[in-house]
Each structure stands twice: as C-alpha cells, then as structure tokens.
C-alpha positions in Angstrom: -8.2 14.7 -6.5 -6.6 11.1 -5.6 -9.0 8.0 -4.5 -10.0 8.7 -1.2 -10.7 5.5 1.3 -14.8 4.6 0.7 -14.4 5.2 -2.9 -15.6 3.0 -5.7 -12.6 1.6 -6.9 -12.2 2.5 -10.9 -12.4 0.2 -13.4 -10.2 -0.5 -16.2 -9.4 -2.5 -19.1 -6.0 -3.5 -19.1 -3.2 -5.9 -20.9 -1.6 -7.9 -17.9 0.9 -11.2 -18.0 -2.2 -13.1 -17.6 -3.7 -12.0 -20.6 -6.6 -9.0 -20.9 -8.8 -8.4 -17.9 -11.4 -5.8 -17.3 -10.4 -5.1 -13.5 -13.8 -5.1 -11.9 -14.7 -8.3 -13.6 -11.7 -10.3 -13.1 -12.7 -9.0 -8.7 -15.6 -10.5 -9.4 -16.8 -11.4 -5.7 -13.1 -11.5 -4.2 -11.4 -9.2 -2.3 -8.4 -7.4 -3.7 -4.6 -5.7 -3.3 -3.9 -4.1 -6.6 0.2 -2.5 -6.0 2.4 -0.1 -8.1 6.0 -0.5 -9.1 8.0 2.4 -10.5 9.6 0.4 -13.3 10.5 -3.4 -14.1 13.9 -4.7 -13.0 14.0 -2.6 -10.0 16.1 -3.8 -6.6 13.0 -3.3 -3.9 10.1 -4.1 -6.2 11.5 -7.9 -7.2 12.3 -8.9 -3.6 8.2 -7.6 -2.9 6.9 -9.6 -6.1 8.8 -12.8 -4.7 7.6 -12.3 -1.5 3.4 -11.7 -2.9 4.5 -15.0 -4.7 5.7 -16.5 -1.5 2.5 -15.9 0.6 0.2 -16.9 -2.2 -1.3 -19.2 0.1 -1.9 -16.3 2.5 -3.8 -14.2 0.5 -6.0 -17.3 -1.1 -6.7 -18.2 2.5 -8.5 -14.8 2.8 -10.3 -14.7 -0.4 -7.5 -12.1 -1.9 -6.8 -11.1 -5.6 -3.4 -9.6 -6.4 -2.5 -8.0 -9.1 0.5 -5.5 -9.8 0.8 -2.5 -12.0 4.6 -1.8 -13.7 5.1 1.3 -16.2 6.5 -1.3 -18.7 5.3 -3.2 -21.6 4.7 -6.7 -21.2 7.5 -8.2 -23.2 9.8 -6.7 -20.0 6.8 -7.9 -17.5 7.4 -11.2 -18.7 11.4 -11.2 -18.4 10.7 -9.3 -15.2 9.1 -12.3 -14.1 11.7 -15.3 -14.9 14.6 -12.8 -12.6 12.0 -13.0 -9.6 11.6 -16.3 -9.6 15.4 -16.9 -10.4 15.8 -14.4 -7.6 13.1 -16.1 -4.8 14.4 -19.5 -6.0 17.8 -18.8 -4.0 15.6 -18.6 -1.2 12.1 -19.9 -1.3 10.1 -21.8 -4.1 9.1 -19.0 -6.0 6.5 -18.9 -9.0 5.0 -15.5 -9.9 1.5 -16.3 -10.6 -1.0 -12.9 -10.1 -1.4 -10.8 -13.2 1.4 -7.8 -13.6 -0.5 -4.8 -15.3 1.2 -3.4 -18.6 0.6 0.3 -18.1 3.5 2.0 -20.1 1.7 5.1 -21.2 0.8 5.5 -17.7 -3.7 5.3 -18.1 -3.8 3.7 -14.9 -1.6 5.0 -13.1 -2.9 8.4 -13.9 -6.9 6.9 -13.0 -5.3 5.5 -9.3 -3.5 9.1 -9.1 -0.2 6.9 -8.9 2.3 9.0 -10.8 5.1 10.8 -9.3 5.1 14.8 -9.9 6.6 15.9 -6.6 10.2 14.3 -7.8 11.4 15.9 -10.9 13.8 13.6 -10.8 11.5 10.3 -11.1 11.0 10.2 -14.7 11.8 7.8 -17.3 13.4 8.3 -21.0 10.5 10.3 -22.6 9.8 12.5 -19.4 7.2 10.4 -18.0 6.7 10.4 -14.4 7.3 7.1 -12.7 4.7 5.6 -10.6 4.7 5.6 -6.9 4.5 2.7 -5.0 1.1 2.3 -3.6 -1.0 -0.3 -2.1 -4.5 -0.4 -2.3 -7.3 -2.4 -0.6 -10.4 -3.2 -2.4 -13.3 -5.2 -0.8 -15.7 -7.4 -3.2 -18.2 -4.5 -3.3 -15.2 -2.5 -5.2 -14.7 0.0 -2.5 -11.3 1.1 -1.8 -10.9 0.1 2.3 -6.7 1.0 2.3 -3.9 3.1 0.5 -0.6 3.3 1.4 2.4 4.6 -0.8 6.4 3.8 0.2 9.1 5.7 -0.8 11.7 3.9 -3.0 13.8 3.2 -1.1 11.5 1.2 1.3 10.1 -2.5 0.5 6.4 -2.7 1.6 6.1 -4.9 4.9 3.4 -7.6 3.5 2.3 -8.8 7.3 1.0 -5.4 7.6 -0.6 -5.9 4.3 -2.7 -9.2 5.7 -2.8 -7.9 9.2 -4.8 -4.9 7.9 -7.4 -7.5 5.6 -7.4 -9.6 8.4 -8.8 -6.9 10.7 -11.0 -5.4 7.6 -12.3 -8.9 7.3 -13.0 -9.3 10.8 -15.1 -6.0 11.3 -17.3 -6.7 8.5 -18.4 -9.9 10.2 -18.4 -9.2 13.8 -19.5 -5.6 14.7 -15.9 -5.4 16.1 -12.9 -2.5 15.2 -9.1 -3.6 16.3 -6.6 -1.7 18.7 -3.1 -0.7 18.0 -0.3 -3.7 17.1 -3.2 -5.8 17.3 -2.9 -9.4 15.2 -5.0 -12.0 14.5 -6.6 -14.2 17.8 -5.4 -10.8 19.7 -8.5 -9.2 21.9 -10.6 -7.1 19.7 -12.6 -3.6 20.3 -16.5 -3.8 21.0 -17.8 -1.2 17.8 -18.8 2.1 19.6 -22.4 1.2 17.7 -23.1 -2.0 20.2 -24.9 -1.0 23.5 -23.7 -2.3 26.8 -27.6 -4.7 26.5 -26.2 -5.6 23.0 -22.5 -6.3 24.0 -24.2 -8.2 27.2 -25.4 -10.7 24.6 -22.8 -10.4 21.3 -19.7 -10.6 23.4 -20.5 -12.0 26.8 -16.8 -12.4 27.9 -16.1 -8.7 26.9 -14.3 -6.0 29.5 -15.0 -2.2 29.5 -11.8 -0.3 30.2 -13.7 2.9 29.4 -17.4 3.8 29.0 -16.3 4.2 25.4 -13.6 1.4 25.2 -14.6 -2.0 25.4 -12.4 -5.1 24.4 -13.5 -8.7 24.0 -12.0 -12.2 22.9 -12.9 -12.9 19.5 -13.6 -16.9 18.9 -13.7 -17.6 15.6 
C-alpha cells in the first residue's frame, strides 16, 4: 500500500549531490518537497530542476527543503546538473543547489511506492522499473500533507506547488481552509470547527454565504 496523505513520512539514509543525509534529519524543523524523476538527462525533468533552482528564493521564503530523487548514480547526478544549469543559463541565472538523491537500485523509490509497474514499457537496461514522477509534501512534524504524480510527458506546474504550501501553511496558523483557484491575499474559508461566537471574534470582517460556508479576508 502507497503513502497515504497524514502518513509519517519514511525515513532514509541516502547518497545525494550534497553528500550523505539521513532524510528526517537533514528536515530537521523545515518543511519539505521531496520529487521523483524517471532517469537523468531527461527533456521534462531538466526544464523542472532549473525551474526548483529558479524559485529557490520562493521556497526559502516559506521555510521549504527540496530535494529530488533520480534512478541514477551520482557521477550522472552530478553531469546532470552542469546541462541544467547550461540549460536555465539561456534563460535565467540558474545554479542547482538542493540535494539530487542517488537511488539507482531503486530503495527509495520502492519505500515512497514511486516505481512504475503499470507501463511495461518504463524500464531501464536491467528491467528495472523507472520511477514515476511524484511530488510530495512533508510538514516539519514529517507527515506527508500532498502527493501528486505527472505523467511523462507533462512538466509539474511549480505555482501550484507553492500555492498548495502557501495554503497548508496558512491553515495551520489561522483556523482557516482555502476555496477553489484560490492564491495568496485571496479571501479565505472560515474552518467548519469555528462557531459563528468564535468567527464573531477570530474574523470579524468575515461573510457567511451558507450556514456552512463562511469566507473572510485574511491580514497577515
């Protein structure tokens, strides 16, 4: 059975192009987005590692660890990275800073339930399934909070990516859940747990649409 969202995220020890880490150590306190690539030297996969690289800033605004997981060896990881920055370099300063994970015999991937046994297709030169590309969230307590997995074909849309931490974020602070296409500064939902005395007091500029829908600005 794959991770399921409100599971403890599992730990591993892993070589990365960072050096060794023991994942839930190198968290530490920090949120996380830990993301799979089928193989180095892919198409999709370099234009998403020089965009994470591009919005470093993003994700150290929010207190965000990134870390990606290739089924390669680290002397490709490491070659892998000098073609994205090459590649982001044409059009953005690019620097590929976060760890890459080394997981050729495919540990990890197995642990996250990451491989690919549905395509009999996806496999590499000794019959290995490739890895999917998923996405997950993990919060500083370790619990995993989002998956997602793309198709190949398909780069990963990284405002989502922050626009779903942002609103994670949010409702662990503020006793507040967000509607659909919402963004940051966008009105928020009132939690279904807040009475209308408690809402009267926690959001006093708040509107209720439904007995069970209430929105509010959210002043941060």
């Amino acid at each position: 059975m794959g991770l399921r969202l409100g599971d403890t995220a599992p730990d591993f020890e892993a070589q990365t192009t960072g050096g060794t880490i023991k994942f839930h150590e190198w968290l530490g306190n920090s949120w996380a987005v830990l993301f799979s690539h089928p193989g180095d030297f892919t198409p999709v996969c370099t234009t998403e590692l020089g965009e994470v690289a591009r919005r470093a800033p993003d994700f150290e605004a929010r207190g965000v660890k990134v870390i990606g997981i290739s089924a390669n060896g680290l002397d490709d990881h490491h070659k892998w990275v000098q073609d994205i920055n090459d590649y982001g370099g044409k059009f953005a300063p690019t620097d590929v800073q976060f760890p890459i994970i080394a997981d050729e015999d495919r540990q990890i991937s197995v642990l996250y339930d990451m491989l690919d046994y549905q395509d009999a297709t996806n496999r590499d030169g000794k019959g290995l399934p490739f890895t999917i590309r998923t996405v997950f969230i993990i919060d500083p307590k370790k619990t995993v909070r989002l998956t997602l997995a793309y198709p190949a074909s398909t780069g990963r849309n990284f405002d989502e990516i922050i626009r779903v931490i942002d609103s994670l974020q949010l409702g662990d602070k503020h006793r507040i859940t967000t509607p659909v296409n919402w963004k940051k500064g966008d009105d928020v939902i009132v939690h279904p747990s807040v009475s209308n005395e408690e809402a009267k007091t926690l959001f006093p500029e708040h509107t209720v649409h439904k007995p069970y829908l209430r929105t509010t600005p959210l002043k941060l």
